[in-house]
Steps between C-alpha positions, in 0.01 A plus 500: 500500500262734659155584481200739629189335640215644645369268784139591607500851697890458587711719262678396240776241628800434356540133423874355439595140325846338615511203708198591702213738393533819736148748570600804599208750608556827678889412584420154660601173321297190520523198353224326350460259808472800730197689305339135513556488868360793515187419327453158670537670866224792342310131442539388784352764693194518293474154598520532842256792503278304319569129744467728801796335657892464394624335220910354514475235241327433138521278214594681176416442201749524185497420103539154377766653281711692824842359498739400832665849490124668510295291715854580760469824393112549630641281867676770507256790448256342746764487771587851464128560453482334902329161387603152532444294257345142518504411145497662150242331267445465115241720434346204275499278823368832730176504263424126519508507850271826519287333281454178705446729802203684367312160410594316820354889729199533237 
């Protein structure tokens, strides 16, 4: 099964469903854990333009609902994307702890 997608400014990519879901753009393949490596290492230099200084490691965030396969899917992405890791975190559990850390600064 193929289809056409139109991603952003990109041209239309061809997008193919087997065993693993294929982007192809321009005559270059990537799987979906290499465009998200390639977003999280955009990410991470935003971040370290903004922080001044470099940044290796981060705590991601992921949906309550993200299954095994995913959440290893997204270790993946960030390693390709040049970050390590420390922990992934329920986004439920990411916004309670925000939360306490704006009362316990203000």
């Amino acid at each position: 099964m193929k289809s056409r997608v139109l991603v952003g400014a990109l041209p239309a990519c061809d997008i193919t469903r087997s065993d693993d879901v294929i982007f192809s753009c321009s005559e270059t393949l990537y799987s979906p854990e290499e465009l998200l490596g390639m977003l999280l290492h955009r990410a991470k230099e935003f971040a370290q333009d903004s922080a001044r200084q470099p940044i290796n490691e981060a705590v991601l965030t992921v949906p309550g609902y993200f299954n095994q396969a995913e959440r290893r899917a997204l270790l993946k992405a960030a390693e390709l994307g040049g970050l390590k890791v420390l922990q992934l975190m329920n986004d439920y559990t990411a916004g309670k702890f925000n939360i306490q850390y704006v009362d316990v600064t203000t």
